[in-house]
matplotlib code that plots the C-alpha trace (Angstrom):
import matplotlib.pyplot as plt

x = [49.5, 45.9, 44.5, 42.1, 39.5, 36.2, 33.9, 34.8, 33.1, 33.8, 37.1, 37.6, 37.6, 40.2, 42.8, 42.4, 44.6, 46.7, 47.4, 47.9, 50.5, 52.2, 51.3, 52.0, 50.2, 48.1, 47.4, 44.2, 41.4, 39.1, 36.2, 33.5, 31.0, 30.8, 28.3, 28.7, 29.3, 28.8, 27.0, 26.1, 24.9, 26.0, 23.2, 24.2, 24.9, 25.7, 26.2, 26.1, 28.6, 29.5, 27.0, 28.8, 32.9, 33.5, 37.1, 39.2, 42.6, 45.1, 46.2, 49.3, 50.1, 51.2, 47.9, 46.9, 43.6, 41.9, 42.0, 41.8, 37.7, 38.7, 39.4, 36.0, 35.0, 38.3, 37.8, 34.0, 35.4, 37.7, 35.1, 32.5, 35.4, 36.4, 33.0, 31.9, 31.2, 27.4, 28.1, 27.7, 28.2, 25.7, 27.7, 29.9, 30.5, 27.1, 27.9, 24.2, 23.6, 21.6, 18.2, 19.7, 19.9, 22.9, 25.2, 28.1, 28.9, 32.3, 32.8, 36.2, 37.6, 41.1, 44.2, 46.2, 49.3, 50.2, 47.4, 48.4, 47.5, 48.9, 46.8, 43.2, 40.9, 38.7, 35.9, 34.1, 31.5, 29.5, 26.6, 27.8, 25.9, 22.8, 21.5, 19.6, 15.8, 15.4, 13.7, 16.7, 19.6, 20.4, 23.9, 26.1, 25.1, 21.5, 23.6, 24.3, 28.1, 29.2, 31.8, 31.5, 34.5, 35.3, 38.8, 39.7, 37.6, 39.6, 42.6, 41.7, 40.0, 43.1, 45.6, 43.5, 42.2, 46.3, 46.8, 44.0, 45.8, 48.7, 47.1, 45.1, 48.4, 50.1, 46.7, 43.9, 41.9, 42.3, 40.6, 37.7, 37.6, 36.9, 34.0, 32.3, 32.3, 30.6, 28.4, 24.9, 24.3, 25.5, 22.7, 19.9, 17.8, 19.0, 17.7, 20.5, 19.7, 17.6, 19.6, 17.0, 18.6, 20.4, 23.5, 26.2, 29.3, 32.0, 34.7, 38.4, 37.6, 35.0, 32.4, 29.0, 27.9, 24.1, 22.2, 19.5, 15.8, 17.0, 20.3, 22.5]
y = [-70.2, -71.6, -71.4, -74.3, -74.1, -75.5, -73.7, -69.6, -66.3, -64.4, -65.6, -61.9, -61.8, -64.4, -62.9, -59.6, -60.6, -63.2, -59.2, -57.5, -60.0, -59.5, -62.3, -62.0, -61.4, -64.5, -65.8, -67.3, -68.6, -71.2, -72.1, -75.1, -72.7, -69.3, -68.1, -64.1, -63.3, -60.1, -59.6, -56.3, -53.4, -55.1, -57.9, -60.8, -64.1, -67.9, -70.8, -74.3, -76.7, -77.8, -75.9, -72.9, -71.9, -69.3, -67.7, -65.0, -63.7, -61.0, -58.9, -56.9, -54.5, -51.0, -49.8, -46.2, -45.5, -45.1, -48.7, -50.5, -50.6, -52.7, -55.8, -56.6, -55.8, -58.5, -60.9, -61.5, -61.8, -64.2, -66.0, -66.0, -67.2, -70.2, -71.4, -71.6, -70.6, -69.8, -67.5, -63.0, -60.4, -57.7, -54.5, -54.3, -57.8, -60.3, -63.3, -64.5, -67.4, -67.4, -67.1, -63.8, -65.5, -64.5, -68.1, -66.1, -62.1, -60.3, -58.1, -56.6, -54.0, -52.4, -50.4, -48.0, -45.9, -42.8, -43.1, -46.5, -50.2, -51.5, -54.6, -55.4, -58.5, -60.1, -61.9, -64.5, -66.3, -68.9, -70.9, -74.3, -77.2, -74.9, -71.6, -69.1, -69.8, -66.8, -66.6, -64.5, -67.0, -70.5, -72.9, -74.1, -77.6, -76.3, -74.6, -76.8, -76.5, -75.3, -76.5, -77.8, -79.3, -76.4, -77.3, -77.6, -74.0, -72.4, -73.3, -71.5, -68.5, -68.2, -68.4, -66.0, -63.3, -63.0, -62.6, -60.6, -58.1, -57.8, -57.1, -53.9, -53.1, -53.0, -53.3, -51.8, -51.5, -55.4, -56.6, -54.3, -55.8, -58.9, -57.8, -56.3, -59.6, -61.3, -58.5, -58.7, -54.9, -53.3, -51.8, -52.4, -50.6, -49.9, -48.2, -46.9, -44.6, -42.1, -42.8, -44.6, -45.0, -47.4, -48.5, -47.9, -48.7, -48.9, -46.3, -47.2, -46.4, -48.8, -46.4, -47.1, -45.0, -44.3, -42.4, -40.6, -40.1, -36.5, -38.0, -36.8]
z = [-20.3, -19.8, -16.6, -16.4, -13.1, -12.2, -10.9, -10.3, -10.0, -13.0, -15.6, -15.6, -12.4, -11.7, -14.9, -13.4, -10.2, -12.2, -14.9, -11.9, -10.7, -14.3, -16.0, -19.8, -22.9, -23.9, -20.4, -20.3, -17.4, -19.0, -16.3, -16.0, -14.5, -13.6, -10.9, -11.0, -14.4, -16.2, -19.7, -21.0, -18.9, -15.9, -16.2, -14.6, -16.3, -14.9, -16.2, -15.3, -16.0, -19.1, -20.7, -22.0, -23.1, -20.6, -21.2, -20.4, -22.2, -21.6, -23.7, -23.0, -26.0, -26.6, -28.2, -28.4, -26.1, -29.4, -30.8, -27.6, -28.8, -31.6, -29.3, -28.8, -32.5, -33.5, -31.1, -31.9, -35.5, -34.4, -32.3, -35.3, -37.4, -35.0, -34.0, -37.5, -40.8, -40.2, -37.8, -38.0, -35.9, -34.6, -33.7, -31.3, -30.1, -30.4, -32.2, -33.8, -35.4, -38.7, -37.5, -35.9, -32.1, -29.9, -29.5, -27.8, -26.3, -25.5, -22.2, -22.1, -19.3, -19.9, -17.6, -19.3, -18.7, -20.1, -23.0, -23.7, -23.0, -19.8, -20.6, -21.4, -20.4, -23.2, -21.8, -24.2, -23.2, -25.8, -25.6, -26.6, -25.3, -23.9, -23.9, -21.3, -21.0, -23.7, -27.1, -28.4, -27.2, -28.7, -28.6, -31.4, -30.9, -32.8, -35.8, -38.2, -39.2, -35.8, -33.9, -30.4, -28.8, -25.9, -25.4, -28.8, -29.4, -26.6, -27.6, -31.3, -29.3, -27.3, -30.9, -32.5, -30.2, -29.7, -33.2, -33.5, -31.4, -33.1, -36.3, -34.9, -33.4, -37.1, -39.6, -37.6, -41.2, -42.4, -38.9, -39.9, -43.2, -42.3, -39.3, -42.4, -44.4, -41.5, -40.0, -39.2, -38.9, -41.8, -44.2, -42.0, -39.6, -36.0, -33.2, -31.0, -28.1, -29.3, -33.0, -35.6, -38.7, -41.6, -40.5, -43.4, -42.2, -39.3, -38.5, -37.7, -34.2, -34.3, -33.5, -36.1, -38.9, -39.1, -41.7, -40.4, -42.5, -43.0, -44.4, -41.5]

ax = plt.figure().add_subplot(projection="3d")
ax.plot(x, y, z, "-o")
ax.set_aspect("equal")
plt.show()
């Protein structure tokens, strides 16, 4: 079922009472504008109305505690995927168009039982019509070959963030196949923490593999 509001506080926000009321797997909050978003690092991130696709989805799996990271690694494969072909991702979960500026970001949070998924909350929020005021941000309407209906991108994001699910529930490894093919990180320099290295490839877990200059 998708929740469609106007203007809200935070999409995650607003699923996380409609999870705790047992809503089912696939429930979804699509918002106009959000005023006290969350991006990375706890910054915080608005966004006026109509500018952006600001959605939420549940998730309601049995996954061990150890895979649960590979929702945000699938679903900004399945958001690269839907939004169009020019598209990568930077590890974990930036979506960057070619000229390596970030069009759309995941922020998921997660309750578990018992080691396992109770249910998790994928929050994807992309720049469609306009971006932040930044040098690093831009909107799929300046990518040529992206697409830019919202409803008709939700309604994809919401299909294959679902399905996404599934497969790391049954295929964990095909999912991270196809986040390699459109990756923006893999053999190049990255600066991580106090980590400087080549990045050389992605773990089942999700977790990044970094060569150091003493080959560690």
């Amino acid at each position: 079922m998708l929740h469609h509001v106007g203007t809200t506080g935070s999409t995650n926000a607003d699923l996380r009472v409609l999870a705790n009321q047992g809503s089912p797997h696939g429930t979804a909050v699509l918002a106009e504008a959000q005023t006290a978003g969350k991006g990375r690092l706890g910054r915080a991130w608005e966004s006026p109305p109509g500018s952006a696709l600001l959605l939420s989805i549940l998730i309601r799996r049995p996954l061990p505690a150890v895979r649960v990271p590979l929702l945000c690694l699938g679903a900004a494969t399945v958001v690269a995927q839907v939004c169009g072909d020019p598209l990568t991702i930077k590890w974990p979960n930036d979506v960057l168009a070619p000229d390596g500026r970030k069009v759309a970001g995941i922020l998921a949070e997660a309750e578990f039982q018992k080691g396992r998924l109770s249910w998790a909350i994928i929050g994807i929020g992309v720049n469609v019509h306009a971006a932040p005021p930044l040098p690093t941000a831009t909107h799929l309407a300046d990518v040529p070959g992206c697409r830019t209906d919202r409803d008709l991108l939700a309604a994809h994001l919401v299909h294959g963030v679902c399905e996404m699910a599934d497969g790391i529930l049954d295929n964990p490894g095909f999912m991270l196949d196809v986040w390699r093919s459109r990756n923006a990180t893999l053999g190049r320099e990255v600066r991580i923490g106090d980590l400087q290295g080549l990045a050389i490839d992605i773990e089942e877990s999700g977790a990044l593999v970094i060569q150091l200059d003493d080959g560690t």
